[in-house]
N, C-alpha and C positions, 0 to 999 in steps of 0.2 A: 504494500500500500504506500502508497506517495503522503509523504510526511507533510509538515507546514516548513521543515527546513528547503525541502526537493520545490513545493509551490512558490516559493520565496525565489529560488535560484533561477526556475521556468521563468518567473515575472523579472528580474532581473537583464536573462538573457535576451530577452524578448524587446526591452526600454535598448541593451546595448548594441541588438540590432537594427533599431530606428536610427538612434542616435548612430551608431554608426555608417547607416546607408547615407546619410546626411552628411556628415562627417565628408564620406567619400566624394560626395560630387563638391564640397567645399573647396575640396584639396585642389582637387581640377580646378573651379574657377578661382583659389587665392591665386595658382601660377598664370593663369592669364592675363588675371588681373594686373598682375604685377610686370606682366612681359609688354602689357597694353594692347592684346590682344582683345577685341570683341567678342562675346558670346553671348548667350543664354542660358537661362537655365528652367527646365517644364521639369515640375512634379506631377506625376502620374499621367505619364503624356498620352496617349491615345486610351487612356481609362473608358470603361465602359458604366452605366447605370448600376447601381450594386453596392455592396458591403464587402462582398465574396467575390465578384469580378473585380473591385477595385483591390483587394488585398493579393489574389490570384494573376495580377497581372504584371509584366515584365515591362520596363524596369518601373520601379517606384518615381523616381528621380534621373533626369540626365541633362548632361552640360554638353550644349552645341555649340564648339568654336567657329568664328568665321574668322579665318586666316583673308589676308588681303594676297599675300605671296611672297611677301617681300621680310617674312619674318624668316630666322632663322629655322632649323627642323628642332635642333635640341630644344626648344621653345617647347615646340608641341611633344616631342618626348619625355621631356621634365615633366610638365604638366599630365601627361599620361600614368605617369610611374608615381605620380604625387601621392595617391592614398595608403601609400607604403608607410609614410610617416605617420601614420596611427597608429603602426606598431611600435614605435619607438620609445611614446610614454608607457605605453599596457609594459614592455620589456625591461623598461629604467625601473618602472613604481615594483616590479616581483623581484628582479636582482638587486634593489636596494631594501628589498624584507618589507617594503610598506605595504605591499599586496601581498597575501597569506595565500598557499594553493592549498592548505587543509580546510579555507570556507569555500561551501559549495558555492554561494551566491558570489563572490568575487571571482571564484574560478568561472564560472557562467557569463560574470561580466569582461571577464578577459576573453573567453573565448570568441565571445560574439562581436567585441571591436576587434580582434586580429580578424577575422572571416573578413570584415569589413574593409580591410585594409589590403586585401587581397587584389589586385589590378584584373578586372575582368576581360574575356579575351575580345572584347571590342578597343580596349584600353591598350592590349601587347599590339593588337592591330596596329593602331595611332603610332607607339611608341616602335616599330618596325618595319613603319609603311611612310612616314612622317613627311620623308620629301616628296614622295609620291604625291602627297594630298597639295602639297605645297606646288607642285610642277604644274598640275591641274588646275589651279586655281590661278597661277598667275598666266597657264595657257588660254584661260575664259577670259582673264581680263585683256590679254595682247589682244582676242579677237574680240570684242566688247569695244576695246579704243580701235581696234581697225575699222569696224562698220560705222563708227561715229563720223 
C-alpha cells in the first residue's frame, strides 16, 4: 500500500516536472535572449479542448527561434544544449549533503528536474543541424531581397 511518505514524493515529483518542463524552454529563450536572437515562446501549442487532451498532449511548452542568418551557429547550439544546466544545481545541492537521497520526496524532486534537463531530440537536432537552419534562412532572405 502507498504510504503518505510515497503520496508526498508522487506530489512532489509531479510540481518538479512542471516546474521543470518550464524550466526547460527558459533555458532556450535566457540564451536567445541574450544572443539577441528573436523568438517565441507557445505553451501548449496546438492543445486540443480537454483536461486529458490538454495534459496528453506533446509538447507542453516550446521556444520558436527566428534566426535572421547572420547569427552565428554556436548561438543556436548553446541555446539548444541550455537545459543541461538544470542539472547542475539538482548535482551541486546532493554533492554538497544539502539534498539527502535517503528522502523519498527530494529524491523525487531531483529526479524529475534532471528528466527535465534532458535536451530533447528536436533540441540534439538544432544543436547538430545549426548551420543548416542558418544557411536556409539567410538562402530565403538572399531570394526575398532578390524579388524586391
Amino acid at each position: 500500500m502507498i504510504g503518505p511518505d510515497e503520496a508526498v514524493a508522487v506530489g512532489g515529483l509531479l510540481l518538479a516536472v512542471v516546474i521543470g518542463l518550464l524550466a526547460h524552454e527558459w533555458a532556450h529563450a535566457v540564451v536567445l535572449r541574450l544572443a539577441d536572437v528573436e523568438y517565441t515562446v507557445s505553451y501548449f501549442p496546438g492543445r486540443t479542448d480537454g483536461l486529458v487532451s490538454l495534459l496528453a498532449s506533446c509538447p507542453w511548452a516550446a521556444v520558436h527561434p527566428s534566426p535572421t542568418g547572420r547569427e552565428p551557429a554556436w548561438v543556436l547550439r548553446v541555446a539548444a544544449l541550455a537545459p543541461l544546466s538544470i542539472a547542475v544545481p539538482v548535482f551541486a545541492l546532493v554533492a554538497f549533503d544539502v539534498v539527502s537521497t535517503g528522502s523519498s520526496l527530494e529524491t523525487a524532486i531531483a529526479i524529475g528536474l534532471l528528466a527535465c534537463a534532458i535536451p530533447s531530440p528536436q533540441d540534439f537536432s538544432v544543436a547538430f543541424y545549426a548551420h543548416r537552419v542558418l544557411e536556409e534562412v539567410d538562402d530565403a532572405n538572399a531570394r526575398s531581397s532578390r524579388a524586391d
